[in-house]
C-alpha positions in Angstrom: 0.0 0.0 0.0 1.6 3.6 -0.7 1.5 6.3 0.5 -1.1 9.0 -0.5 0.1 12.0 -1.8 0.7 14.9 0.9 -1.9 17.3 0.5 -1.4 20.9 -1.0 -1.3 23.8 1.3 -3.7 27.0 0.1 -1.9 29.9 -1.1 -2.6 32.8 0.9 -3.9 35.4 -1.1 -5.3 34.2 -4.1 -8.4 33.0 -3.2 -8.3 29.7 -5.6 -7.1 31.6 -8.6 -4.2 29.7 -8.7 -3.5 26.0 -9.7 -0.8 23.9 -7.2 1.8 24.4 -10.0 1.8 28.0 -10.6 -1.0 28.5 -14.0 -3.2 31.0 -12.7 -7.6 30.3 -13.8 -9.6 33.1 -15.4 -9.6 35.6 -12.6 -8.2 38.6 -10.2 -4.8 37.7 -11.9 -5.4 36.6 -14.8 -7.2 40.2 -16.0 -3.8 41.6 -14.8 -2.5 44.6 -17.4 1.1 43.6 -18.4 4.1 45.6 -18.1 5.3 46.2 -22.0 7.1 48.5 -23.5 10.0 50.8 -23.0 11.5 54.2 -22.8 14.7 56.7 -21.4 13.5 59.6 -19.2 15.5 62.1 -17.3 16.4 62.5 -13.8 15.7 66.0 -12.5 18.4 67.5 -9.4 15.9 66.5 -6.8 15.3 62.8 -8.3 12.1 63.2 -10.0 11.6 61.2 -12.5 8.4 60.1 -14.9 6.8 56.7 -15.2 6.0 56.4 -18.8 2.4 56.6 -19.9 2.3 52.8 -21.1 3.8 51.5 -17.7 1.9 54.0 -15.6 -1.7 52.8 -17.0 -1.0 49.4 -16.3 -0.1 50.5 -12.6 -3.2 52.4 -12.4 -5.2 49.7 -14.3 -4.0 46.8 -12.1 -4.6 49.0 -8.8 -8.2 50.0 -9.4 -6.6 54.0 -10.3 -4.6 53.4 -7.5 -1.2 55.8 -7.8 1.1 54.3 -6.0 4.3 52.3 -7.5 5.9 49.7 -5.5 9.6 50.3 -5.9 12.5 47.5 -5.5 15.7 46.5 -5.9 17.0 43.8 -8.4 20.4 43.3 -6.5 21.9 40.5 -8.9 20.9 42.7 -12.0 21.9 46.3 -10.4 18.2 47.8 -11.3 15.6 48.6 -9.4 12.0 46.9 -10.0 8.8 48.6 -10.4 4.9 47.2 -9.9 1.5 47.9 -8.6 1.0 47.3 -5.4 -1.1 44.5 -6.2 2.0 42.8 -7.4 3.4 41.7 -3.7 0.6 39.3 -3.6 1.3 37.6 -6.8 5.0 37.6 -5.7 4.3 36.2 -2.1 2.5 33.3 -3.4 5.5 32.7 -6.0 8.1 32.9 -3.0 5.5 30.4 -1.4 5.6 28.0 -4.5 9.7 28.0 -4.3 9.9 27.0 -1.2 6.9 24.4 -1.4 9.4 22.9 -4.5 12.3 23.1 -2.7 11.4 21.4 0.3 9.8 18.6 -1.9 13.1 18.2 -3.6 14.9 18.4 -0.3 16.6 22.1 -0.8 16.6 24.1 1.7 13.8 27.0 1.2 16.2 29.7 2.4 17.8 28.5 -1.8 14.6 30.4 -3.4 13.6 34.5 -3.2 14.2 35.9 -0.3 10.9 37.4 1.4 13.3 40.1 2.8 14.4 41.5 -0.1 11.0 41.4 -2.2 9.0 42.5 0.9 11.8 44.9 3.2 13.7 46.2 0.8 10.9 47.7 -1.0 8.6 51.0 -1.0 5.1 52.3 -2.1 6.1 55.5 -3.5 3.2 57.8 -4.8 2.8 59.6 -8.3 1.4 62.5 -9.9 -1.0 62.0 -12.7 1.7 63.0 -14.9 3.6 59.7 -13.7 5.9 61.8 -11.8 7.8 61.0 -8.8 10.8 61.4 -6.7 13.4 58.1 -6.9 14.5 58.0 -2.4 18.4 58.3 -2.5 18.8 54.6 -1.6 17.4 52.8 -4.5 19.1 55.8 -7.0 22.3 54.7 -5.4 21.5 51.0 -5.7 20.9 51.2 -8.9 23.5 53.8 -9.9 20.5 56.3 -11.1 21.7 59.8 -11.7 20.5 62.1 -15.2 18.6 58.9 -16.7 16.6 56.2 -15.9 15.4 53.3 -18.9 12.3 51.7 -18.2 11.7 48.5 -19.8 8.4 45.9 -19.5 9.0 42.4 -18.1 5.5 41.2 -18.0 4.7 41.2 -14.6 6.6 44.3 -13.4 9.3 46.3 -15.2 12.6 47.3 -14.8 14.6 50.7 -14.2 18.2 50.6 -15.1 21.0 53.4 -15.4 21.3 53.0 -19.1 25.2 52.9 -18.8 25.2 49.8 -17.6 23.1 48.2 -20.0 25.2 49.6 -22.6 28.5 48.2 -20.9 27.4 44.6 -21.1 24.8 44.3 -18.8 21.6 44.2 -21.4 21.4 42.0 -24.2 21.9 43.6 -28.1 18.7 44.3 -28.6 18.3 46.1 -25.7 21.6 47.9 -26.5 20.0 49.5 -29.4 16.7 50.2 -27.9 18.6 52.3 -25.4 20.8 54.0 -27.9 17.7 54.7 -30.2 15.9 56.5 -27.0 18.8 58.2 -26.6 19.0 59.6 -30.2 15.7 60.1 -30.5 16.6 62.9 -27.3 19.5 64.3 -29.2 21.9 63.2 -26.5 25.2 61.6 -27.9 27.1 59.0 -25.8 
């Protein structure tokens, strides 16, 4: 006789919209906007910067109007991360999904994302309904933000890199030229 199968915890905050192995249903998350697109805008001397109008609808559209980013930091890459604040659940219950696989394939959990970092090192940082708002020093400084910031969709959430670094070898080709093709289109030279 074997043994039967261990059952499957519920993951806290979707409310059944989720599958065991991660596919969301139609629901909550799966009418989620997604993060596409891209664009350079500048850094004003106090840190202001815009969210661009593609990226800041979704944010709105995924928080009910809601005008509040949820800032991170993407340590491994050297960019910050940028969401709605609906976003953390999503992202709890994927931490949650690591560390249920991990400890089924006997890895330690503490292997998988780090709840500290996607949940302390993080900030709901308000914006005007231009898209405008002020970058706090430490995440400029994490990401080495100072006159431009690229903004570029991942799906889920999107990414705000110096644009230096993508052009020293940190973004693929493609990437490369988008960044250089912002920056023409701007009339800056490199």
């Amino acid at each position: 006789m074997g043994q039967s199968p261990r059952p499957r915890p519920r993951i806290a905050g979707l409310a059944g919209n989720a599958s065991p192995t991660g596919c969301f249903k139609a629901g909550k998350l799966a009418d989620r906007g997604l993060f596409r697109g891209h664009a350079l805008q500048g850094i004003d001397a106090k840190g202001r910067v815009g969210i661009p109008a593609p990226l800041r609808a979704t944010i709105e559209r995924n928080s009910a109007g809601q005008k509040l980013l949820l800032l991170g930091v993407n340590e491994s890459d050297g960019c910050l991360t940028g969401a709605d604040t609906n976003q953390s659940d999503a992202a709890f219950a994927r931490i949650e999904r690591e560390q249920e696989r991990a400890l089924e394939h006997d890895r330690a959990p503490r292997l998988v994302a780090s709840p500290l970092v996607t949940f302390g090192i993080t900030e709901e940082i308000p914006f005007d309904a231009s898209g405008r708002f002020i970058l706090p020093s430490f995440f400029r400084d994490e990401a080495g933000l100072a006159e431009w910031a690229f903004f570029i969709g991942k799906g889920d959430h999107f990414e705000i890199w110096n644009p230096q670094r993508l052009l020293d070898g940190s973004g693929e080709a493609i990437v490369q030229r988008a960044v250089r093709s912002c920056f023409a289109q701007k009339g800056v030279t490199l």
